[in-house]
Each structure stands twice: as structure tokens, then as C-alpha cells.
N, C-alpha and C positions, 0 to 999 in steps of 0.2 A: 535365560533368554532362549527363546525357540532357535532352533538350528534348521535354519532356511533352505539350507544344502541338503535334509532330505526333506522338507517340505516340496520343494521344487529344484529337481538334481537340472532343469534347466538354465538356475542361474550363475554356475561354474561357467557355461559356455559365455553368457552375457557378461559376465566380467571379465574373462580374457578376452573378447570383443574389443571390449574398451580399453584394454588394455594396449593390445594388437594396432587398434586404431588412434592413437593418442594425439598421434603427431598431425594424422589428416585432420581430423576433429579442429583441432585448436585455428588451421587453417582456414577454416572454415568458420570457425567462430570471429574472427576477422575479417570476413568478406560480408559477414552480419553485420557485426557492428561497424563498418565502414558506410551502413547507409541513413543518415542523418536523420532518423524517425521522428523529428520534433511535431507532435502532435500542435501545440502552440502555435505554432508561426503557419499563417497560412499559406509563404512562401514555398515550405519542406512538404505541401498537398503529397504533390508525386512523389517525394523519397518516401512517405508515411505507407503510400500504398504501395512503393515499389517492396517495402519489409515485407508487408502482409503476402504479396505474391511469391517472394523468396522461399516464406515458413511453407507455403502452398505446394510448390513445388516441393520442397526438403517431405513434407507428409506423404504426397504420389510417391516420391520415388523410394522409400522404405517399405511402404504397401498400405499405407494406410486409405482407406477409402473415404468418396466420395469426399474428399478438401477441396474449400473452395473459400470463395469470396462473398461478403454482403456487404452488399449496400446500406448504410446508414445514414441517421441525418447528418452526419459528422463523416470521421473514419470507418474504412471497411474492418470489418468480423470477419476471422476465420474460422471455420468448423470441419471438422472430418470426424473420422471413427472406423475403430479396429474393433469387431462382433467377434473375431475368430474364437474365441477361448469357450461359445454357446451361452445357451440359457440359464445353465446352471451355475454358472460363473461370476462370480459381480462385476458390474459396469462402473466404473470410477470418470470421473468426467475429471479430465485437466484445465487449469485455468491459470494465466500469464500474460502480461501484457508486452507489448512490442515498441510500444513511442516510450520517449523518452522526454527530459526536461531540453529547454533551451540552454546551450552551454557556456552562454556568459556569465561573467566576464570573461572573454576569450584570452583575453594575454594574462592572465593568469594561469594559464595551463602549460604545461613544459613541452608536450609536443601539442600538436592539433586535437581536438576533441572527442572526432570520427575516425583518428588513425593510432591503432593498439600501438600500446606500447608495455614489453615486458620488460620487468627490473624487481629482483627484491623479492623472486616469483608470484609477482603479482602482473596481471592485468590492468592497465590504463585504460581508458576511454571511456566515454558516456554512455551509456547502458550497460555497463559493464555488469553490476552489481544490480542494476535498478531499472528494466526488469530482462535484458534481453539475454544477457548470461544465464538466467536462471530459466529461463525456456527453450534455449538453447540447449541445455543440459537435460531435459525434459524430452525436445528431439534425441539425442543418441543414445539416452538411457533406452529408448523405446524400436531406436534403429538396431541398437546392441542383441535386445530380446529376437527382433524379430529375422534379424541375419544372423545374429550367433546360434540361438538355439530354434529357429523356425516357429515360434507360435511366444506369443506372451500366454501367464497364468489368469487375464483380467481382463476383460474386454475394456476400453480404451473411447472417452469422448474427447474432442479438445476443443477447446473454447478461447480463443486468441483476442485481444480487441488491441483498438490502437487509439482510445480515447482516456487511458487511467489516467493520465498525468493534467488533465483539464476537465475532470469530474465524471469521466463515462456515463455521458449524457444519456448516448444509446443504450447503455446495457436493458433498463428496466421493457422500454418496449421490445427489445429484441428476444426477451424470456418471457412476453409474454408471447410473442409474434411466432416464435419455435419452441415450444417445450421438447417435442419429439426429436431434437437436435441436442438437446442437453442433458435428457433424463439420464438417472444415474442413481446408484445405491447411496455414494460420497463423493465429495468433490476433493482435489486436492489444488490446492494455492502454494506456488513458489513465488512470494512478491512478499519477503519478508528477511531476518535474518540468522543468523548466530547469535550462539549468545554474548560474544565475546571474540576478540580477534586472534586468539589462543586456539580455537577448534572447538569450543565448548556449543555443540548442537544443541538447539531450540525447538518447542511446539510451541507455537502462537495458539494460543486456545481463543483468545478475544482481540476484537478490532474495537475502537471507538468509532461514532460516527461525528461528523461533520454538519454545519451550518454556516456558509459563508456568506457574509454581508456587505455592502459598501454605503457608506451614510455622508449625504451631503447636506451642509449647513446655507442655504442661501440670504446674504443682506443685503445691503443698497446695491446699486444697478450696476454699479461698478467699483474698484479700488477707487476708498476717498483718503484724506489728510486726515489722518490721529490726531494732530492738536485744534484743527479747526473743528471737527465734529468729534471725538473723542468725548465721553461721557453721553452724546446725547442720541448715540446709535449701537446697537447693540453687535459686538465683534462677531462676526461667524466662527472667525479659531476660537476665541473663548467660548463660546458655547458648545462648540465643537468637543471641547476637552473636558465639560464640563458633565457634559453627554456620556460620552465614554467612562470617566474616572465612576461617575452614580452608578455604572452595571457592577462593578467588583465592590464588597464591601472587603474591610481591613483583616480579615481572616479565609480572602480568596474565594467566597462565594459570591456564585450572582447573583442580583436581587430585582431582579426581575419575579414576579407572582406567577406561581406556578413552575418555574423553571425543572423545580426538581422533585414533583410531583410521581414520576413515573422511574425516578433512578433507583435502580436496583443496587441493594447493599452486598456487598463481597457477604460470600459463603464462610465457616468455617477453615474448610479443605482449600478455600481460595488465598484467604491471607496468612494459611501455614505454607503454601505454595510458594506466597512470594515470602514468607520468612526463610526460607531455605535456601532463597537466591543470594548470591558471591554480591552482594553490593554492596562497594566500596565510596563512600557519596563525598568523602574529601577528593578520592582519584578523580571522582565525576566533578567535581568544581574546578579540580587545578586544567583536567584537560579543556573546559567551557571557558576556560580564563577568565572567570569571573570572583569579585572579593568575599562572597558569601552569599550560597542558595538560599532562594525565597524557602519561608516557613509555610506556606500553603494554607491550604485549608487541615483545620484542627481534628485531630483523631486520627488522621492517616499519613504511616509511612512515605517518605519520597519515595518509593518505586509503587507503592499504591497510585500514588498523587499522580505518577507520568501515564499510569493507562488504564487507572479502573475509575478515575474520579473524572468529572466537566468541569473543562477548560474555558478560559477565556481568554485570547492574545488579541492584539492589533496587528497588524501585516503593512499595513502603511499610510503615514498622514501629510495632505500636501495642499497650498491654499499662502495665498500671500506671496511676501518676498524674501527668497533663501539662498539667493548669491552673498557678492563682497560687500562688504560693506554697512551701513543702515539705509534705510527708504519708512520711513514712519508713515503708515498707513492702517486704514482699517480694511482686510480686504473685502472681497467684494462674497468669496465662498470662502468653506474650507470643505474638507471630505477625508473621508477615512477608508477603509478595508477591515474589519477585523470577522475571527471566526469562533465557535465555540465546537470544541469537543466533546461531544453524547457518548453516553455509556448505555447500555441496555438496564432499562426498556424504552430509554427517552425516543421519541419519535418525529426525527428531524423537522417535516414538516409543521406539526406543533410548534415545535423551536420555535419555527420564522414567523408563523403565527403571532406569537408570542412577545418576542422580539419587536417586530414592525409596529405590533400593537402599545408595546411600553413606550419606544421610544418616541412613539408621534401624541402618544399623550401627555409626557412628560416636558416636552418643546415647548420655549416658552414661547406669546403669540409675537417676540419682535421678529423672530427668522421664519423663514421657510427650512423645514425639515424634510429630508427625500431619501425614503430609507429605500435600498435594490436588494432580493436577495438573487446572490453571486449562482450560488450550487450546492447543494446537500445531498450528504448520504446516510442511512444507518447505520447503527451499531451494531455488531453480531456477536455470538457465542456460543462456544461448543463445550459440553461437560466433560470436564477432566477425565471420567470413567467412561465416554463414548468406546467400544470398541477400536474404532480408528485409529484414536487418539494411542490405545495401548499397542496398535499394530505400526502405528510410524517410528513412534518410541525404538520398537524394538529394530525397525530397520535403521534406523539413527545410532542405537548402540552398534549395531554390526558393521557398521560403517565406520566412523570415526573414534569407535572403542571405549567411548564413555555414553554413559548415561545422557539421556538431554536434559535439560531442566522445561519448568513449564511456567511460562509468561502470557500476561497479554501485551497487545501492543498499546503506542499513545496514538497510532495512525489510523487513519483510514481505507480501505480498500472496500468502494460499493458494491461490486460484484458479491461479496461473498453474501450480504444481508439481503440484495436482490436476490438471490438461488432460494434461499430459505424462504424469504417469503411466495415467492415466485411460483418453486417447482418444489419445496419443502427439503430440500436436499442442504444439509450439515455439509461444512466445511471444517479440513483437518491444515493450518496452513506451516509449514516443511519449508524452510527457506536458506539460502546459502550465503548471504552475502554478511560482510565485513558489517559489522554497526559502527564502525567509524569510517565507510569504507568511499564519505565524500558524497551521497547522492545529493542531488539536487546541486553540487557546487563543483567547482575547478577541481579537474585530476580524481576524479571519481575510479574506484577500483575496487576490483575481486580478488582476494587471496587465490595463486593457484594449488592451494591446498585443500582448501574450499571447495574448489570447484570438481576435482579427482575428487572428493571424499564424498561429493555430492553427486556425482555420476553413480558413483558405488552403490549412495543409500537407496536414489531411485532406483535402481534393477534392485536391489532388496525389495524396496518397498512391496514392488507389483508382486513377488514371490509372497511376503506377508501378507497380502491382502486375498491374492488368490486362492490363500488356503483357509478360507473359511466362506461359509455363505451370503447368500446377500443380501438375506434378511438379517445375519450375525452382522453384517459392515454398514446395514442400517440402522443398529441399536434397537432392533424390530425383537430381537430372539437372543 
């Protein structure tokens, strides 16, 4: 392992920094997540932008230049940028988001949503883990360098949004609208996690992408009587389900023509990658509390299946009558939500394509078929041998004293396959949070283990990265 300490003897200072400052910090990670960033609700508009101004102010006042706000069709973008480290120095562009999910069901949570709570040395609250802790951590990693030892090793973009959690509509125009606000050698992404709630640090080498849909079934003009007209009109929920069940064939693919035309098969070095991962897949059933995991699609491992293979789930089906009781009816709709999972090189938009194209040709002529797509993103990928990739490694073992392992994810995050394609700039994504650590649901939380180990790796990081070129951290040289 490189010895970062004389790579850059400025990061002794930057870790007693954080050290020194432990107790303000955490305070203050609390006055963050005290403000309700639910991108969703267009009630929480103003708490959404009151976050973005907060991160705003926290960039001014450590010295970071020109931070500020954009306007989008949606939530404001944050950007700024620290040049100090010169020309010769590479330029690493950060990137995190700042909303969060809506946090119902609320009485399911032991304290309030928006108000920390520590127990267990963990962090409570909603954004804890997903994403505001880990950008949070990203500010005093970089307040650390630049009050503890006067100058970071890297020059410094950051790129903040506050639409992740409802498909960051904006990012795509917005990289196209400012390149010269983004440019950079590498990007790095904290919106992911550990590997394990043990401390075992992670590279997310791959994202899946995303194709979300919603499909409505329409029949007669309104809910009619099942035994009066029953056989002689055709159900909207039965065809509805009939609709759905024909995309998955009995071995987990879809069958939809074309679908997987452009799916890129796992490398070599990729599926010894994931044979080398700690996965325990009975632990993983008894915690999902389920009586036994799906078999999937044929030829690939379960941790293959969760992030290098395309998905297809349902998200929700409603239509008819689903209170007490019976009401014998045929209803009048039915409607669904479902999405599918892309792997590189599948190209979302195709997807929907493809998609809206199968399912309105396969309708049969007694309904009206209405297929919507919801929101899509790309799939992205960075190669295990990227320089980066070997230089976070190594701030990850100096941090938390083991080795990381190297995954992809089943998730999406658009931002990183927007850069690539966008500004050609690789994403390396470094992430802290607990993988069981609650997002998206009641009682969401960050190990504060995690979170100290994760302050540490970033001031590593920047030291790693600054000691080599920018052409070396572009995989250029």
C-alpha cells in the first residue's frame, strides 16, 4: 500500500482537523439533516432549496469558490470549485445528492424523521445514509484539508443536485448547459455503500440503469356487475396481469424482441470479482424473510443476478374493489407501475422504445392499452484496472484497514452515465453507508463508524489522487 504520509505530509494535519473538530461537525451534521429535503412532495419546494443554500454557504465559508445555485426545471444545482492545487494537479469533480425519500409511514419511526437520533453509535434520520451524510462528509473532508493544512493536493469541482430521488430529470440538460462547471480528469460519487455492516469497504465499479413505466388497462365506461356481463366483456385486471406475467418468461428473462440485444456479458476478471465476494445467500433469505430466493435467470450466480444482469419488477397494481368485504364487479381500469433494470450497454431509451412498442401490439382489441414512460436512466461502468479505481482502493485500505472488495451495484444513479456520456468523464463511486442501513424506509441510519472511517478515507483519498497526473487519473497515461 502506498504511504500517503509521504506522499502528501499535508494529510497528518487534515486528520487531526477532524479529529479536533469531531464534536462541532456532528453538530452540524444535524442542523443538515433537520431540513426536510423531500424532493417528492411539492409541499417540502422550500426546505429542498433551503438544503441547497445551507451546502452553499458551508462551500463559501471553508474557501471554496464561486458556490452557488441553479435554477432547474425541477430543484436547484449546486456548483463551486477549489483550482488552488494549479494546472498541474488533477481536477476531480465531486458529486452527491441532497433530497431525500418522503419518510412515510411516519409512525413507524421511533423518533421524528428530520430529528437525529443517536443510539447504538449510529445516526437516525432520513438522509442519514442516503445521501446527505455522505456529502456532508465530503464538506469537512475538504474543510479538514483546507483549514488544517492550508491548500488541498487536487483541485476540487462539486456538483450537488436535489432531484436523485425522483429520477434527476435536470442533470442531462444541465451537463449539457455547463460543461465548464464540471470538467474534470474523474468524478467521484458518495451515493452508495459498504460492503457489509461490519466495516468491510466497497468500490461500486457499475450502476444498472433504469426504465420506469406505468401501464393502464381501459374497459367499459365504468365499474359494471360480474355476473350480469361477466364472460361477455373483457376484465381490464385480467388483462392487465396477463400483460405483465407474458414480459417474464419462466427462467427470469424478458421476452420482449430485442430487449437484450446490446447487454454486455460479465468479463473474466468480473465474475472472479464477484466470486471472491463473502456471500452468504441463506443469511441473505433469512434477513428478507422470505421461504426461499427466486432461481433467476439460468447461468448466473445470485450476486450476479442483483447487479450485472436486467431486471424486471412491478412497483404497484390498483384498479377495482380492495376494501372489506366482496363487491363483484368488472372494473371499469386497471393500471400498474413496473420498471426494468439495464446493464451496460443497454440504452434506456431503446428500452421504452421497445417496451411501449411490445406491449400495444400485443393488446388485445377488447381494451384500450396506455402505456406512460415514468423516467429512465443509464447504465454505467468503470474498469476494475482504471487508475482510480486502484487509487481509492488504496485510500479505503488506509482508512478502515482492510482491503475493499469490488461490486457492482442493482441501483441506479443517472448522474454518473450522464458525465460519461456528456463530458466523457469515468466515475470512481466510494460510498459509506450501512447496506442494511433502512433507506428509502422507517428509521434510516449511518453507522458512526462509518461515518469517522469515512471522513479519514476522503482526506486520503485527495492525498491519493494528487500524487499522480491527470492524464495518469484519466487512464489517459
Amino acid at each position: 500500500m502506498t504511504d500517503v504520509h509521504r506522499a502528501e505530509p499535508g494529510l497528518d494535519d487534515a486528520l487531526t482537523y477532524l479529529r479536533d473538530h469531531a464534536d462541532e461537525h456532528l453538530q452540524q451534521l444535524d442542523e443538515f439533516l433537520r431540513i426536510p429535503s423531500v424532493s417528492a412532495d411539492p409541499a417540502r419546494d422550500a426546505d429542498v432549496r433551503r438544503a441547497a443554500d445551507w451546502i452553499v454557504q458551508q462551500l463559501t465559508a471553508m474557501g471554496v469558490e464561486r458556490a452557488q445555485t441553479h435554477e432547474t426545471s425541477a430543484h436547484p444545482i449546486v456548483t463551486g470549485e477549489w483550482l488552488g492545487a494549479g494546472p498541474l494537479a488533477p481536477t476531480v469533480l465531486v458529486y452527491c445528492h441532497y433530497d431525500v425519500q418522503p419518510p412515510d409511514p411516519l409512525d413507524e419511526w421511533i423518533r421524528p424523521p428530520f430529528e437525529p437520533r443517536y443510539e447504538d453509535d449510529r445516526v437516525y434520520a432520513r438522509g442519514s445514509g442516503d445521501d446527505k451524510g455522505q456529502l456532508f462528509m465530503h464538506l469537512k473532508a475538504v474543510e479538514a484539508w483546507l483549514r488544517g493544512s492550508g491548500k488541498l493536493p487536487v483541485n476540487l469541482r462539486f456538483f450537488f443536485e436535489g432531484d436523485e430521488e425522483v429520477g434527476s430529470e435536470p442533470v442531462e440538460a444541465f451537463i449539457a448547459a455547463h460543461p465548464e462547471l464540471l470538467r474534470a480528469d474523474l468524478c467521484v460519487v458518495s451515493d452508495n455503500d459498504m460492503y457489509d455492516d461490519e466495516g468491510t469497504p466497497a468500490i461500486t465499479y457499475g450502476l444498472r440503469g433504469i426504465a420506469y413505466f406505468e401501464v393502464r388497462v381501459t374497459g367499459p365506461f365504468q365499474d359494471i356487475h360480474s355476473g350480469q356481463y361477466g364472460g361477455g366483456v373483457a376484465n381490464p385486471a385480467n388483462v392487465l396481469v396477463k400483460l405483465l406475467a407474458s414480459l417474464q418468461d419462466d427462467d427470469g428473462r424478458l421476452t420482449i424482441p430485442g430487449f437484450y440485444d446490446r447487454v454486455r456479458e460479465l468479463t473474466d476478471a468480473e465474475r472472479a470479482a464477484y466470486a471472491e465476494l463473502p456471500f452468504d445467500e441463506e443469511a441473505y433469505r433469512k434477513a428478507l424473510g422470505v421461504p426461499k430466493l427466486s432461481d433467476g435467470e439460468r447461468g448466473y450466480t445470485l450476486a450476479e443476478r442483483l447487479s450485472a444482469r436486467p431486471t424486471f419488477d412491478i412497483s404497484g397494481l390498483w384498479g377495482g374493489y380492495s376494501g372489506e368485504g366482496a363487491k363483484t364487479i368488472i372494473p371499469a381500469f386497471a393500471a400498474a407501475k413496473f420498471s426494468t433494470r439495464l446493464v451496460p450497454d443497454q440504452d434506456y431509451r431503446e428500452i421504452e422504445r421497445l417496451v411501449v412498442e411490445h406491449l400495444t401490439r400485443v393488446a388485445p382489441p377488447e381494451v384500450r392499452v396506455a402505456v406512460k414512460v415514468i423516467h429512465g436512466g443509464a447504465p454505467a461502468i468503470t474498469p476494475l484496472d482504471h487508475p482510480g479505481v486502484q487509487l481509492a482502493a488504496r485510500a479505503l485500505e488506509g482508512a478502515f484497514g482492510k482491503a475493499p472488495l469490488f461490486h457492482r451495484s442493482g441501483g441506479s444513479i443517472p448522474v454518473v452515465a450522464a458525465l460519461d456520456a456528456g463530458i466523457g468523464v469515468k466515475t470512481v463511486l466510494v460510498g459509506f453507508a450501512s447496506p442494511n442501513g433502512n433507506f428509502h424506509a422507517p428509521n434510516e441510519w449511518m453507522p458512526l463508524a462509518n461515518y469517522r472511517g469515512g471522513l479519514d478515507a476522503l482526506a486520503r483519498l485527495w492525498a491519493e489522487m494528487g500524487s499522480v497526473s491527470p492524464d495518469r487519473l484519466r487512464g489517459s497515461a
